[in-house]
C-alpha positions as CSV (number, residue, x, y, z in Angstrom):
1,X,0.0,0.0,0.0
2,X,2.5,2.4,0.8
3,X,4.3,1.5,-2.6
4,X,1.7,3.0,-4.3
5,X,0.8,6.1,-2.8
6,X,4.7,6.7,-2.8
7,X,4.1,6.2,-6.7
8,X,0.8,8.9,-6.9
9,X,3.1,10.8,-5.1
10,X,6.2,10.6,-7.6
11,X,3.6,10.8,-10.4
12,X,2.3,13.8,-8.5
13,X,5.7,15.6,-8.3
14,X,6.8,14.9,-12.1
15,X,2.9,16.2,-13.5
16,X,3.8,19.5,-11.5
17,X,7.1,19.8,-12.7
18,X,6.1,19.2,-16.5
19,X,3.6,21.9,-15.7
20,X,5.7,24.3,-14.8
21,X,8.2,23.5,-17.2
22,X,5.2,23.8,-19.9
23,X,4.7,27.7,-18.5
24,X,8.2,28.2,-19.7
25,X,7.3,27.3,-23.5
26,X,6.3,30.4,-25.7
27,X,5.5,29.9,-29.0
28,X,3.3,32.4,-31.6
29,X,0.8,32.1,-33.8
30,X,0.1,34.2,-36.8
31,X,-2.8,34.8,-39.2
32,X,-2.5,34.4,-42.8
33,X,-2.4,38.3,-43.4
34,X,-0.1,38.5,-40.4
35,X,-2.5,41.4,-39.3
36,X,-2.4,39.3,-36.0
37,X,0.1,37.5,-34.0
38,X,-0.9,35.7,-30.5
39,X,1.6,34.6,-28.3
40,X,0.7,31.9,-25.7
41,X,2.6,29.6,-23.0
42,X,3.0,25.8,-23.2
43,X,-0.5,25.6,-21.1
44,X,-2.1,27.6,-23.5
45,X,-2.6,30.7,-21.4
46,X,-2.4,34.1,-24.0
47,X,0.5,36.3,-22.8
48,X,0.4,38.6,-25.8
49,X,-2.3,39.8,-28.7
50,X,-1.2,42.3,-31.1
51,X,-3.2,43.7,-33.5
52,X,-2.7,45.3,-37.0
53,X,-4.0,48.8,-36.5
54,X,-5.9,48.0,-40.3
55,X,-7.9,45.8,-38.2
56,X,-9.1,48.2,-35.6
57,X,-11.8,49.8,-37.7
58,X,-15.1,48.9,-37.4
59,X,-15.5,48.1,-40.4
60,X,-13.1,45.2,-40.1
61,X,-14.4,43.7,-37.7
62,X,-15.3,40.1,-39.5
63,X,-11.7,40.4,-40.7
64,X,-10.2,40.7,-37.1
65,X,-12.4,38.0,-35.7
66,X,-11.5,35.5,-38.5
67,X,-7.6,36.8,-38.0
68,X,-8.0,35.8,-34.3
69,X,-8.9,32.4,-35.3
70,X,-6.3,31.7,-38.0
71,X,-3.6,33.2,-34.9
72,X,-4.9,31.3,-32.1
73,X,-4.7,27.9,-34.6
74,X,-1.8,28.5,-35.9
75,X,-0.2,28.8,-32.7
76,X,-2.1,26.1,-31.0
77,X,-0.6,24.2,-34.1
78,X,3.5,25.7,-33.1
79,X,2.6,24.6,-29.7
80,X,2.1,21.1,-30.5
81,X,5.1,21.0,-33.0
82,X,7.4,22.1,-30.1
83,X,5.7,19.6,-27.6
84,X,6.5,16.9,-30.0
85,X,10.2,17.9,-30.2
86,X,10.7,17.8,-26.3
87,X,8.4,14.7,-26.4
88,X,10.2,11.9,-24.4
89,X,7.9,8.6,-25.0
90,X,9.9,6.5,-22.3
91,X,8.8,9.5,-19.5
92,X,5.5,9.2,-20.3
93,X,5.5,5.2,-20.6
94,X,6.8,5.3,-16.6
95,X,4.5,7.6,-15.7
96,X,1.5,5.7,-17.3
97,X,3.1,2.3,-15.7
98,X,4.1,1.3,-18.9
């Protein structure tokens, strides 16, 4: 019994630690007309929006919306790529009892 909650609690400790080494990660995304660019952590919490100041009339607004969508994909897209790259199958195996 006290084999296994000394695993949760390794478990535990390594989630938190990828956490917080996931805050770390930055990565951008950018609309097609690069009228937008979003910057985000590895947890996907925006730290950054900037915004073309084309796209501030209100006559663009279906343009800015649609930018904010291509941004926040594009760099929910860079943010898998660089999870792939640190991605260490063997870690997660252990953690998963593999």
């Amino acid at each position: 019994m006290f084999g296994k909650a000394k695993d949760l609690y390794a478990m535990q400790k390594e989630a938190r630690a990828m956490q917080k080494q996931m805050k770390q990660l930055r990565v951008e995304g950018r609309s097609e007309d690069e009228l937008v660019i979003i910057s985000m952590n590895g947890v996907q919490e925006i730290e950054n929006i900037e915004i073309h100041n084309e796209l501030m009339d209100l006559n663009e607004k279906n343009q800015l919306v649609k930018s904010l969508k291509q941004a926040w994909k594009d760099a929910q897209k860079n943010l898998q790529k660089e999870m792939m790259k640190d991605f260490d199958m063997d870690k997660l195996k252990g953690m998963l009892g593999g």
